[in-house]
N, C-alpha and C positions, 0 to 999 in steps of 0.2 A: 467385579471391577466397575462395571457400568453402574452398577448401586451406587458404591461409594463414591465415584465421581457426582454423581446424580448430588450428592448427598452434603460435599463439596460446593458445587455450585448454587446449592439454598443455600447454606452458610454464607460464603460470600456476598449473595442479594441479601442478607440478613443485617453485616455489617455493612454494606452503603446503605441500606435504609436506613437504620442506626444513625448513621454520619450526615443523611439530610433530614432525621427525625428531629 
């Protein structure tokens, strides 16, 4: 569960990077 939250929360900083890239 902690993986995939882990895993989750890249994803996320993935797309706001995305979105100020």
């Amino acid at each position: 569960m902690s993986r995939k939250f882990s895993a989750t929360k890249a994803l996320i900083f993935f797309l706001t990077y995305l979105s100020f890239g």
